[in-house]
N, CA, C and O atoms as a Maestro MAE file, in Angstrom:
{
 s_m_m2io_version
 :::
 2.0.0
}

f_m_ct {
 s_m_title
 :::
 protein
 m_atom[264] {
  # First column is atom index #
  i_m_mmod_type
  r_m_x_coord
  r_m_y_coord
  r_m_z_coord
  i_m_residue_number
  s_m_chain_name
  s_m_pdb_residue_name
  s_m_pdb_atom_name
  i_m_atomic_number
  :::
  1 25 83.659 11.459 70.177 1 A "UNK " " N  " 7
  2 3 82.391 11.665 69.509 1 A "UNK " " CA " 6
  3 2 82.165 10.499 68.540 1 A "UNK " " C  " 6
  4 15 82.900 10.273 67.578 1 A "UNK " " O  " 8
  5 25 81.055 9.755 68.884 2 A "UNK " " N  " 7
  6 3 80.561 8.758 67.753 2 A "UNK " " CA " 6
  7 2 80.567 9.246 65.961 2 A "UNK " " C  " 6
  8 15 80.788 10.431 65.711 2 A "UNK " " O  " 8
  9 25 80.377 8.504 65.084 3 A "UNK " " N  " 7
  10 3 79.562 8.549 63.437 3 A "UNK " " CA " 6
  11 2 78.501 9.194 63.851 3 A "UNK " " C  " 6
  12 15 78.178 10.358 63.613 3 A "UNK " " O  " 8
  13 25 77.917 8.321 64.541 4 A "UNK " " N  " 7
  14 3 76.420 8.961 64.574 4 A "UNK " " CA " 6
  15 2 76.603 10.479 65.680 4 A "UNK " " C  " 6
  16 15 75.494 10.967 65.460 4 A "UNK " " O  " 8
  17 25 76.948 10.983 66.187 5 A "UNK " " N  " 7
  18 3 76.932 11.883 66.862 5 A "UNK " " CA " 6
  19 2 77.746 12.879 66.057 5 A "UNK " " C  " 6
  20 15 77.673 14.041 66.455 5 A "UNK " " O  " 8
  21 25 78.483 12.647 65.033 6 A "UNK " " N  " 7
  22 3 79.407 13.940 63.942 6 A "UNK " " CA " 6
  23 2 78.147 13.755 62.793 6 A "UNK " " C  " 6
  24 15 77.972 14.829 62.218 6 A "UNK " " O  " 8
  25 25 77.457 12.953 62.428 7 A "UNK " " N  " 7
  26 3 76.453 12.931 61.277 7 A "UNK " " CA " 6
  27 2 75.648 13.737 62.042 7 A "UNK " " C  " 6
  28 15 75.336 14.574 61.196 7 A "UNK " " O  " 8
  29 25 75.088 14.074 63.066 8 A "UNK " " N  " 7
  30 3 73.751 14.324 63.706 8 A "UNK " " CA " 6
  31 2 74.423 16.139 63.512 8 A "UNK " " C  " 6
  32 15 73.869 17.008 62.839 8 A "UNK " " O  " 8
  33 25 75.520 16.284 64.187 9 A "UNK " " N  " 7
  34 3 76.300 17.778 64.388 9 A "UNK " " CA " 6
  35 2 75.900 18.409 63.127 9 A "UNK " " C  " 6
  36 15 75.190 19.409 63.024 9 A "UNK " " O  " 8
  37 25 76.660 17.425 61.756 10 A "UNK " " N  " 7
  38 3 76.639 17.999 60.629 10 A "UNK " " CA " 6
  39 2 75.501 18.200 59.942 10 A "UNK " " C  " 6
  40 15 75.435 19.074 59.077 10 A "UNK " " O  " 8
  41 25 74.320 17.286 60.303 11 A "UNK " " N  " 7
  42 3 72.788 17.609 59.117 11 A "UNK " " CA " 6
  43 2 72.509 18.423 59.656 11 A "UNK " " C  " 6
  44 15 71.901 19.198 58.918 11 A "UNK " " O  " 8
  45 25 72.654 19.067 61.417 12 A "UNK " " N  " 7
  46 3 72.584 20.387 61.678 12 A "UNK " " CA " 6
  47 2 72.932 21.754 61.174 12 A "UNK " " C  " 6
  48 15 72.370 22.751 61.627 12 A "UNK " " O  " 8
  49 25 73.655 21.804 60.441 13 A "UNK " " N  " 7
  50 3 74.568 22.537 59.894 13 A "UNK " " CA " 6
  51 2 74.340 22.497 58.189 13 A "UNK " " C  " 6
  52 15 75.077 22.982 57.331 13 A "UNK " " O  " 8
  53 25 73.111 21.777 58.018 14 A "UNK " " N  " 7
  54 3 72.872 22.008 56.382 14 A "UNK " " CA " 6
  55 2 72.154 23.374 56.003 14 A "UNK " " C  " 6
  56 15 71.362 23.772 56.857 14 A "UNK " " O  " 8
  57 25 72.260 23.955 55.160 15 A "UNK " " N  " 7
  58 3 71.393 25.127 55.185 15 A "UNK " " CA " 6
  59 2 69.954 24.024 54.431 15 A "UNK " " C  " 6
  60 15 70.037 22.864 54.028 15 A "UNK " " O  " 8
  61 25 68.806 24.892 54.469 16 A "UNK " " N  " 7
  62 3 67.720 24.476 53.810 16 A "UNK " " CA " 6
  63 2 67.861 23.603 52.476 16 A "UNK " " C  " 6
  64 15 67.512 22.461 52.175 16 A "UNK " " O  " 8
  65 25 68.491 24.585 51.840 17 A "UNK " " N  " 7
  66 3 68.634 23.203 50.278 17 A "UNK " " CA " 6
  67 2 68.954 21.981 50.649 17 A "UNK " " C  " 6
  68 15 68.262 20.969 50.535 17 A "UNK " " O  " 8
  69 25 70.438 22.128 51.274 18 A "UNK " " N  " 7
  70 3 71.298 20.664 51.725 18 A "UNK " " CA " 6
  71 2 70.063 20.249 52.126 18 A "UNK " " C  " 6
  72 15 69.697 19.383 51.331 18 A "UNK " " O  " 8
  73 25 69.153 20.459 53.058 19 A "UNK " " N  " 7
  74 3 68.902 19.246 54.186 19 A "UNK " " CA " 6
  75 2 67.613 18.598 53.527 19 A "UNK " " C  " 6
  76 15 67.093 17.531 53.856 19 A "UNK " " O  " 8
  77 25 67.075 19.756 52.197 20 A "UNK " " N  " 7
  78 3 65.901 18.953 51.531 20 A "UNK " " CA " 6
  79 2 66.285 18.120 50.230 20 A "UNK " " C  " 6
  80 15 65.358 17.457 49.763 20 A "UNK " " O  " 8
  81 25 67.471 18.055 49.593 21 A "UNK " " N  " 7
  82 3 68.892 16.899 49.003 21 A "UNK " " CA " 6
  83 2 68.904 15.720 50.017 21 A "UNK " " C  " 6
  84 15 68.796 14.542 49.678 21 A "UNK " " O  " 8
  85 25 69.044 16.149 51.270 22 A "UNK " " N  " 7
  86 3 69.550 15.242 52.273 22 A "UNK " " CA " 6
  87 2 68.187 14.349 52.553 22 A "UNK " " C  " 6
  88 15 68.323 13.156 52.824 22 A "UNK " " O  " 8
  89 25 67.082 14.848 52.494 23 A "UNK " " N  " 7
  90 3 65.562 14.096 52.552 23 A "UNK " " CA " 6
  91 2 65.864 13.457 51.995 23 A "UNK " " C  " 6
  92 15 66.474 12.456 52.370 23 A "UNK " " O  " 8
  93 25 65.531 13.778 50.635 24 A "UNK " " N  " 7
  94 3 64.998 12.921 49.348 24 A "UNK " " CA " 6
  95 2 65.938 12.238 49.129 24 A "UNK " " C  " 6
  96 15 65.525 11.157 48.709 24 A "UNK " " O  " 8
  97 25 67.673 12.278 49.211 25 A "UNK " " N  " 7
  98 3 68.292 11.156 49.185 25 A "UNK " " CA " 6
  99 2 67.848 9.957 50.173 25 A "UNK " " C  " 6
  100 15 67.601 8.768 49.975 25 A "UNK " " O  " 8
  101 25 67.854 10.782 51.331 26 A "UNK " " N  " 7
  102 3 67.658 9.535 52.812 26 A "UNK " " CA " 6
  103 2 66.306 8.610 52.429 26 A "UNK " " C  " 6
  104 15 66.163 7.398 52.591 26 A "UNK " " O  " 8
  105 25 65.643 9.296 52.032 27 A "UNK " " N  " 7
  106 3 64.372 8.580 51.613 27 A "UNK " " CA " 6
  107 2 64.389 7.402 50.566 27 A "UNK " " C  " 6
  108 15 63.701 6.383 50.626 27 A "UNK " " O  " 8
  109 25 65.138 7.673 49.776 28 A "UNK " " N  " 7
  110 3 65.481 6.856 48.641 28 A "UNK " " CA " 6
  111 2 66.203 5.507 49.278 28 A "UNK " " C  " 6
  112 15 65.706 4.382 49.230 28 A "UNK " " O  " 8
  113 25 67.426 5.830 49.861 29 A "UNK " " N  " 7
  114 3 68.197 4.893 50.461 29 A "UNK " " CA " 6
  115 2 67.276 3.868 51.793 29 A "UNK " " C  " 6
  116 15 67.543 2.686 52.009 29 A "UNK " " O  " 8
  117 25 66.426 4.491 52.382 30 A "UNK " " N  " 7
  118 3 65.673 3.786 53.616 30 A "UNK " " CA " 6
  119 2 64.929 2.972 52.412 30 A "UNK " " C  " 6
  120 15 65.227 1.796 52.205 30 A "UNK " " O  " 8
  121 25 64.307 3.401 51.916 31 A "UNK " " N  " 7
  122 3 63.156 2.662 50.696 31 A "UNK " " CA " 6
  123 2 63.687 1.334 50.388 31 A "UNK " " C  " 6
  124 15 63.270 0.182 50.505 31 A "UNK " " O  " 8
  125 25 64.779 1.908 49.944 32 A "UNK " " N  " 7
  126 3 65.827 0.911 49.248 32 A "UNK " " CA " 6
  127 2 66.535 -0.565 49.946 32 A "UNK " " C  " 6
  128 15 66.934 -1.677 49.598 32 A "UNK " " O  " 8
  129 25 66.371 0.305 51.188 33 A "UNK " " N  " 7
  130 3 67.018 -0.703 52.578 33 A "UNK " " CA " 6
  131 2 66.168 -1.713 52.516 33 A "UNK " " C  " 6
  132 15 66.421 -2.851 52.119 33 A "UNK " " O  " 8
  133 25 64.525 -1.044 53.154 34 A "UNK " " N  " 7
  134 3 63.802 -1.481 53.466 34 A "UNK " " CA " 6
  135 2 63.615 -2.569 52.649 34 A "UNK " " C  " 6
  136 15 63.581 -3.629 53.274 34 A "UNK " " O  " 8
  137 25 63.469 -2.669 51.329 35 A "UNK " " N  " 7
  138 3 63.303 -3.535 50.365 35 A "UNK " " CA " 6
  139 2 64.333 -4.517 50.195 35 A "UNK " " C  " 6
  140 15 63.946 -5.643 49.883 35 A "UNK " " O  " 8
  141 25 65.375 -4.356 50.313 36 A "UNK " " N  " 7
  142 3 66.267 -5.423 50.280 36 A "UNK " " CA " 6
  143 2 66.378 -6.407 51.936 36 A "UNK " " C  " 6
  144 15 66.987 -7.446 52.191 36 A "UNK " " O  " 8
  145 25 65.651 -5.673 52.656 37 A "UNK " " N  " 7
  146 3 65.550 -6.329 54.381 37 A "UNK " " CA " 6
  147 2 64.195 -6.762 53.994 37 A "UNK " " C  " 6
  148 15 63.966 -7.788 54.634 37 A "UNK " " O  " 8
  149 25 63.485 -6.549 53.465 38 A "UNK " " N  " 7
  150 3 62.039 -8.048 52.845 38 A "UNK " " CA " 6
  151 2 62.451 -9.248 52.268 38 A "UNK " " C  " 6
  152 15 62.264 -10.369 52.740 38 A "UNK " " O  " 8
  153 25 63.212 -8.873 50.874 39 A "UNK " " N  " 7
  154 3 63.544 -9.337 49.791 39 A "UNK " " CA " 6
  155 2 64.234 -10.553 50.579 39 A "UNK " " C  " 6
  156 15 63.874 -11.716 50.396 39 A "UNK " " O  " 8
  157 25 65.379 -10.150 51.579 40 A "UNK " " N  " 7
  158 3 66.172 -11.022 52.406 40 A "UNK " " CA " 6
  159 2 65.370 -11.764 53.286 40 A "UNK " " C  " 6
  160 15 65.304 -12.993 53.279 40 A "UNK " " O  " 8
  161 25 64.810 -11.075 53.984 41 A "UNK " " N  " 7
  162 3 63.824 -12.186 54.819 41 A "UNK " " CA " 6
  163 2 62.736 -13.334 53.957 41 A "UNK " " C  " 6
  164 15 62.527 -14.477 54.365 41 A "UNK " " O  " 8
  165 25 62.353 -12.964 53.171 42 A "UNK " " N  " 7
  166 3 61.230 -13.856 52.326 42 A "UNK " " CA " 6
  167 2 62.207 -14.728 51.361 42 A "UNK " " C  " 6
  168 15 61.539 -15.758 51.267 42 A "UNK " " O  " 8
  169 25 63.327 -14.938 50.622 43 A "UNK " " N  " 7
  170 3 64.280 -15.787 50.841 43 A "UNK " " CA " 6
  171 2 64.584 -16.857 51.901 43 A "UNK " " C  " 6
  172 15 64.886 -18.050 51.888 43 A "UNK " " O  " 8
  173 25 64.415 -16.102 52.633 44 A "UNK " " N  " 7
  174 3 65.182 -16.914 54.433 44 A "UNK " " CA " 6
  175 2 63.939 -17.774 54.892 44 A "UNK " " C  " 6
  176 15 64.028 -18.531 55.859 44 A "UNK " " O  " 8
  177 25 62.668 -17.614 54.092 45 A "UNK " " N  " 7
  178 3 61.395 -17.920 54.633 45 A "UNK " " CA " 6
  179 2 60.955 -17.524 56.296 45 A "UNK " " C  " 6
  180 15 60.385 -18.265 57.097 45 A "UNK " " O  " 8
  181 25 61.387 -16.225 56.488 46 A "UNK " " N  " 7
  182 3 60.762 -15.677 57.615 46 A "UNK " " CA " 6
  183 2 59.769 -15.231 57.422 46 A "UNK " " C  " 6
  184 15 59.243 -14.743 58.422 46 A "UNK " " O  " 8
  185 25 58.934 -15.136 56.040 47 A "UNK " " N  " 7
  186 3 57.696 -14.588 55.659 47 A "UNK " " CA " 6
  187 2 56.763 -15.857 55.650 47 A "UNK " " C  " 6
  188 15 55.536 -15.864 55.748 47 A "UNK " " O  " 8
  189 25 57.381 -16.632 55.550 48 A "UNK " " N  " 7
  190 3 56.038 -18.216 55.247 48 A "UNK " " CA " 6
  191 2 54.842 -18.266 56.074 48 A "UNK " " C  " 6
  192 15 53.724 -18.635 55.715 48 A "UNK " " O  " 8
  193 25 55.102 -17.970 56.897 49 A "UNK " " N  " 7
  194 3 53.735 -18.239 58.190 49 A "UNK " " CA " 6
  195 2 52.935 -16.847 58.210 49 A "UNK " " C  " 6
  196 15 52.008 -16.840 59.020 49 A "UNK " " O  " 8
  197 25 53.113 -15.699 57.493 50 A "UNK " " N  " 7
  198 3 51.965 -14.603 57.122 50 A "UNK " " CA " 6
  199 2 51.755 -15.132 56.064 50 A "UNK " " C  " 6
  200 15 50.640 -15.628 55.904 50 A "UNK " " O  " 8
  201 25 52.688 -15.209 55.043 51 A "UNK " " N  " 7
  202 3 51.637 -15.438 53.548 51 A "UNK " " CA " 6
  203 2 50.918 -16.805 53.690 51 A "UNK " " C  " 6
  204 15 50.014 -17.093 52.906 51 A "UNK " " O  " 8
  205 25 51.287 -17.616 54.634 52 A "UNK " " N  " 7
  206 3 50.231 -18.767 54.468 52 A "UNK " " CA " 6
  207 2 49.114 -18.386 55.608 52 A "UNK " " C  " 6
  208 15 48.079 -18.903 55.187 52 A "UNK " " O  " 8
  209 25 48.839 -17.751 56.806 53 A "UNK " " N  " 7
  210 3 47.852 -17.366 57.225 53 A "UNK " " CA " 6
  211 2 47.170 -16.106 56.038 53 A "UNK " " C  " 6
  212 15 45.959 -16.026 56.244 53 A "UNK " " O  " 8
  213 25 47.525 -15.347 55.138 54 A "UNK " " N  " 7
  214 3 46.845 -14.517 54.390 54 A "UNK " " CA " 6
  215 2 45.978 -15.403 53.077 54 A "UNK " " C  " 6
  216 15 44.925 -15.175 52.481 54 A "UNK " " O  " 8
  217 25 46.944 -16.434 52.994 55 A "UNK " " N  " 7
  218 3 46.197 -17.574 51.855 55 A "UNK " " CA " 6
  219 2 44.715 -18.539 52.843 55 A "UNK " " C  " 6
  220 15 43.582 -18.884 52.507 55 A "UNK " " O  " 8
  221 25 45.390 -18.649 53.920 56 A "UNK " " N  " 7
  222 3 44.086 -19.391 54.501 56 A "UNK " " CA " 6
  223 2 42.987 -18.674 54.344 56 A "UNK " " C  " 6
  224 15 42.014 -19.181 53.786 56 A "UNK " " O  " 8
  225 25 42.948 -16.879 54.988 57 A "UNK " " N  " 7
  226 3 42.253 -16.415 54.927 57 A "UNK " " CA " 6
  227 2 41.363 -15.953 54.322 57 A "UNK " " C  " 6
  228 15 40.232 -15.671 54.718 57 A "UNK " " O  " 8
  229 25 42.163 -15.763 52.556 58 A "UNK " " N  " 7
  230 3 41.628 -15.945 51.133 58 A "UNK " " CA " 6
  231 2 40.715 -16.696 51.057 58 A "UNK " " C  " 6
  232 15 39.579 -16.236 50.943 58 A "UNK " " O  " 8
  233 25 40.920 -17.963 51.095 59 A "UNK " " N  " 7
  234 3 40.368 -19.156 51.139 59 A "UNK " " CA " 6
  235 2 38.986 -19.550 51.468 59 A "UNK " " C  " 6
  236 15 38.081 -20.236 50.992 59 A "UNK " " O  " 8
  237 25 39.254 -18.726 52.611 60 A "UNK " " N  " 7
  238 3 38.198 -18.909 54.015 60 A "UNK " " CA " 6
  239 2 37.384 -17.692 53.610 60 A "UNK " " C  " 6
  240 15 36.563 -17.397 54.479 60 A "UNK " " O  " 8
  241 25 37.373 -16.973 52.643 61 A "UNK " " N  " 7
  242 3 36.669 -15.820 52.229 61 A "UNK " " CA " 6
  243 2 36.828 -14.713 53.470 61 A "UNK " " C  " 6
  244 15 35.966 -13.853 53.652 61 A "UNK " " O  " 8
  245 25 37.797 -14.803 54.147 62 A "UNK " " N  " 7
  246 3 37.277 -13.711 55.330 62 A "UNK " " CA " 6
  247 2 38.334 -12.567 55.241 62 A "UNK " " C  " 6
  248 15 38.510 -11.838 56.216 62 A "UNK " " O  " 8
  249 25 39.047 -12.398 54.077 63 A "UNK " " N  " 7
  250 3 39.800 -10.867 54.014 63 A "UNK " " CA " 6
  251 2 38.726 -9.734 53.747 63 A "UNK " " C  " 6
  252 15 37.507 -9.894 53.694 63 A "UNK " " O  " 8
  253 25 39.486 -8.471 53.579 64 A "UNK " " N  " 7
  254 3 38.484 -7.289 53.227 64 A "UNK " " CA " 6
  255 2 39.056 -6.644 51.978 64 A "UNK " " C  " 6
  256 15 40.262 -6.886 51.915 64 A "UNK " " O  " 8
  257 25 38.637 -5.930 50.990 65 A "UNK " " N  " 7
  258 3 39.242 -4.994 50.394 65 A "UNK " " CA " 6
  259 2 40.127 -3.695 51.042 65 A "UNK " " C  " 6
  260 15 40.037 -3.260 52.191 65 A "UNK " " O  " 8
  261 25 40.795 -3.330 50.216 66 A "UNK " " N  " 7
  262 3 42.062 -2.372 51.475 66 A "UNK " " CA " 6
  263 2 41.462 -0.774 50.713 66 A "UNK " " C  " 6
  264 15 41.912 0.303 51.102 66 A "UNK " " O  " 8
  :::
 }
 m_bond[263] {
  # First column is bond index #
  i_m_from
  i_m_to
  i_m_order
  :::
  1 1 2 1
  2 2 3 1
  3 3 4 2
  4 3 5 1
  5 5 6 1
  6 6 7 1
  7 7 8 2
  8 7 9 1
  9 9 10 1
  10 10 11 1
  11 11 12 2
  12 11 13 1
  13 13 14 1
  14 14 15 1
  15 15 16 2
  16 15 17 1
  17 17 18 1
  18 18 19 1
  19 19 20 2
  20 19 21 1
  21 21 22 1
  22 22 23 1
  23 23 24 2
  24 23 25 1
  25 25 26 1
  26 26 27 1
  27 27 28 2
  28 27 29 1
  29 29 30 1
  30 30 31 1
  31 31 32 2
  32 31 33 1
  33 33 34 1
  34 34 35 1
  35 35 36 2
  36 35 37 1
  37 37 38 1
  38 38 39 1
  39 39 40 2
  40 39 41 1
  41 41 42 1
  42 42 43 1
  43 43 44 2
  44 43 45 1
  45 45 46 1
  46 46 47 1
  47 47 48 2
  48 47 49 1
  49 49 50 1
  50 50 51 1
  51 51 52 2
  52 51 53 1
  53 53 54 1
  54 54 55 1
  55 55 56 2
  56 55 57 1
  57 57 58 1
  58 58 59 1
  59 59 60 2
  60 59 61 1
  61 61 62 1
  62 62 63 1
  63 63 64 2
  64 63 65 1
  65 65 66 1
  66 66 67 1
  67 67 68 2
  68 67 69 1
  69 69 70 1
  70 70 71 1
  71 71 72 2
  72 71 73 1
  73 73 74 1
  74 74 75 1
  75 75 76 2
  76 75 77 1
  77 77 78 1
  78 78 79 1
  79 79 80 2
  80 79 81 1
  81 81 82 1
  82 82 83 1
  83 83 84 2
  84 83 85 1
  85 85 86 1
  86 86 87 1
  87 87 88 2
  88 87 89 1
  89 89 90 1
  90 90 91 1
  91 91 92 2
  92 91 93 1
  93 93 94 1
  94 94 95 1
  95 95 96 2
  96 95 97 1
  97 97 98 1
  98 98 99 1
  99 99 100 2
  100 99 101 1
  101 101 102 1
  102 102 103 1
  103 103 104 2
  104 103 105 1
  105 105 106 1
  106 106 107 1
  107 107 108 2
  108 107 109 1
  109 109 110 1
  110 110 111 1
  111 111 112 2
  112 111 113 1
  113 113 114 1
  114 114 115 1
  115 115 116 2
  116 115 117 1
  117 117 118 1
  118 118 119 1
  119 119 120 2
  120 119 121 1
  121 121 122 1
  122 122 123 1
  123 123 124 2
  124 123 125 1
  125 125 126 1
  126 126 127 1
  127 127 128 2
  128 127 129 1
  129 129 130 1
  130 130 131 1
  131 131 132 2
  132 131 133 1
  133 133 134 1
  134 134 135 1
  135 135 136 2
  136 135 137 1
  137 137 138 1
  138 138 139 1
  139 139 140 2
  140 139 141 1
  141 141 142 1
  142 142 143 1
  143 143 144 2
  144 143 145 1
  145 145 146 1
  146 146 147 1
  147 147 148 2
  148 147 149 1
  149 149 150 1
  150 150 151 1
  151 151 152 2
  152 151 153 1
  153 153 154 1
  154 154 155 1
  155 155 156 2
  156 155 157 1
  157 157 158 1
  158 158 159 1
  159 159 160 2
  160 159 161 1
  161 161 162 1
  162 162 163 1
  163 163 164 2
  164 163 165 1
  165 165 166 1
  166 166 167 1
  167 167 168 2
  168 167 169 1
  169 169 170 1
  170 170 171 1
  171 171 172 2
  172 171 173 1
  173 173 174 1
  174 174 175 1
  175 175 176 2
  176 175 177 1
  177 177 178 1
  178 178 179 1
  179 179 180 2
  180 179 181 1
  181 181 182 1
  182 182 183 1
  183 183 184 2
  184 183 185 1
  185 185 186 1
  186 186 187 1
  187 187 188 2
  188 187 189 1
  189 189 190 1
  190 190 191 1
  191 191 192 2
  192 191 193 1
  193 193 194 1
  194 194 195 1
  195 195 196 2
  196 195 197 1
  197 197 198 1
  198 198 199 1
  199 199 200 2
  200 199 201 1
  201 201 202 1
  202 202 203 1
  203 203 204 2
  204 203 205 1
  205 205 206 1
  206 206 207 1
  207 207 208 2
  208 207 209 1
  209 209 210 1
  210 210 211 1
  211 211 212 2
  212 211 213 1
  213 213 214 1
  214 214 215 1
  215 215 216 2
  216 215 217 1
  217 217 218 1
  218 218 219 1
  219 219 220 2
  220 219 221 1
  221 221 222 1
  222 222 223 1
  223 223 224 2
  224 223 225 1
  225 225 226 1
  226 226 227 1
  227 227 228 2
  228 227 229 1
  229 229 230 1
  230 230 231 1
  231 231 232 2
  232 231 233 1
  233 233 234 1
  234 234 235 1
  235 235 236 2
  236 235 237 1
  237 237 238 1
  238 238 239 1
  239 239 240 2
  240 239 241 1
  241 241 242 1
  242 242 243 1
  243 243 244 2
  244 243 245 1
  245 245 246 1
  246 246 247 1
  247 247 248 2
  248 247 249 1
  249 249 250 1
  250 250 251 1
  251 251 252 2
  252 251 253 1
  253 253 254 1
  254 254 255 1
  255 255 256 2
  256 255 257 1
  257 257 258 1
  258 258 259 1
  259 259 260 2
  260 259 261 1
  261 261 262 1
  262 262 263 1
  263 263 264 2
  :::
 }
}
């Protein structure tokens, strides 16, 4: 049996409280991921070629309000 296949067994096996602990932690930690997998890429300049097509576009007056 894999990690991932004894993790999957066991969040089965949370009663209700556990598994809404188990959200809001997981949520926190993905957030968290997520942000440090930007943070890392825009360092690495894998972001350069959107933020400079979003600056052209500035530029060029042709964005929208969000």
């Amino acid at each position: 049996m894999t990690n991932l296949e004894k993790l999957e067994k066991h969040v089965r096996g949370l009663t209700p409280e556990e598994l809404r602990k188990f959200r809001e932690w997981f949520a926190e930690f993905d957030a968290r991921a997520w942000d440090e997998q930007i943070e890392a890429d825009s360092k690495a300049g894998k972001l350069d070629a959107l933020v400079s097509e979003a600056r052209t576009e500035r530029t060029a007056g042709s964005t929208r309000e969000v």
